[in-house]
N, C-alpha and C positions, 0 to 999 in steps of 0.2 A: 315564139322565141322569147325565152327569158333573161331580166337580166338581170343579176346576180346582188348586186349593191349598187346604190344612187351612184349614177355617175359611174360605173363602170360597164364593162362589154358585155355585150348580145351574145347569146350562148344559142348554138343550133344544137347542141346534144353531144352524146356520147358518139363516137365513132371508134367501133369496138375492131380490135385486130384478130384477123384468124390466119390458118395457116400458111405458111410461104410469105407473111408478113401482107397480104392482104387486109386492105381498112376501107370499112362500109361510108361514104362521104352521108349526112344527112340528106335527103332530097331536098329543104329547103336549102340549103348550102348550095348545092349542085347549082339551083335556078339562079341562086343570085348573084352566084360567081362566073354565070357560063360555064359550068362544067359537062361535057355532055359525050357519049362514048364516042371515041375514036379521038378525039382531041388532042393534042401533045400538051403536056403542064410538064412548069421547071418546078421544083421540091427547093426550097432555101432553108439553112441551117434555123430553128427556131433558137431564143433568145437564153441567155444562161439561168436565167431563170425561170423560166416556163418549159424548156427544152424542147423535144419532139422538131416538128418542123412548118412550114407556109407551104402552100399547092397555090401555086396562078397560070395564068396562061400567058405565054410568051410575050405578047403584046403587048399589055398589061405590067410587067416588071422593066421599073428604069434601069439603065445599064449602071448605074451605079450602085444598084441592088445585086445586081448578079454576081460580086463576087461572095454572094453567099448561100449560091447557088450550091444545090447536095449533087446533083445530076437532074436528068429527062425522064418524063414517062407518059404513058396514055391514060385516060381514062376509062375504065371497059364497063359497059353494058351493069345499071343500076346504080351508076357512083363509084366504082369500085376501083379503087389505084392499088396499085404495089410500094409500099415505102420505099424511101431508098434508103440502100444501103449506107450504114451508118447513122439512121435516125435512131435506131436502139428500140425500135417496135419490134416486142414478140408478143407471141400466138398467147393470146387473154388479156393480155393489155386493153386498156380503154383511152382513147385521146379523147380530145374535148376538141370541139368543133367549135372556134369562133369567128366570132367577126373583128377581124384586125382594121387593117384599113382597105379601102376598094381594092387593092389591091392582089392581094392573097387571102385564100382561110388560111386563120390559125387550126394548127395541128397541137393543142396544148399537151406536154406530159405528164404535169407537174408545177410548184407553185401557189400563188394564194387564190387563182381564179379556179385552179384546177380543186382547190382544198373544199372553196365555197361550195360547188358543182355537186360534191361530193356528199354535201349536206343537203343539198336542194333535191326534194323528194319527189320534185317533176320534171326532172327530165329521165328518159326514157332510153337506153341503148336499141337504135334502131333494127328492121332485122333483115339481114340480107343473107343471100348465100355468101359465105367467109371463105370458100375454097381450100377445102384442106389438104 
């Protein structure tokens, strides 16, 4: 897992969007956040400047967090979540998978982590089935 610039976020990769707004979670993402199929994870609105959104699990998010909460979802079989509705992922899009705090992954969309990312010639769009 790389990171970007001294002193800034761990990057788990690309988490590329395919159709019906389906997005591939890196596997190391998965392990370190407990993400694992069948699960329920809250989606939180991401930051105006990074935009896209956070994936955590219930537990895990203070209630003081949650009102910025997008909606519910499960995780299915390989990583694989449904955006919610209103995070603005469509089918080719690419987020960026980081590490926020214990809390949540970042879902980045955009931004100067997302720009670096973009220049960093190692990391790798993972490959799942995207469900079209």
């Amino acid at each position: 897992m790389p990171r970007l610039a001294k002193g800034g976020k761990w990057v788990f990769g690309w988490a590329p969007v395919g159709g019906g707004g389906w997005v591939a979670i890196p596997p190391e993402a998965c392990r370190e956040y407990g993400l694992s199929a069948g699960q329920e994870v809250i989606f939180l609105k991401g930051s105006r400047a990074s935009g896209g959104f956070s994936v955590g699990l219930p537990g895990r998010i203070p209630a003081l967090l949650l009102k910025r909460a997008m909606g519910r979802g499960r995780v299915e079989r390989g990583g694989m979540i449904k955006a919610p509705p209103g995070a603005g992922a469509r089918p080719g899009d690419r987020l960026l998978a980081v590490r926020g705090s214990g809390l949540a992954l970042g879902m980045l969309a955009r931004g100067s982590i997302y720009e670096a990312a973009i220049r960093h010639h190692g990391l790798a769009a993972p490959r799942h089935d995207l469900r079209g």
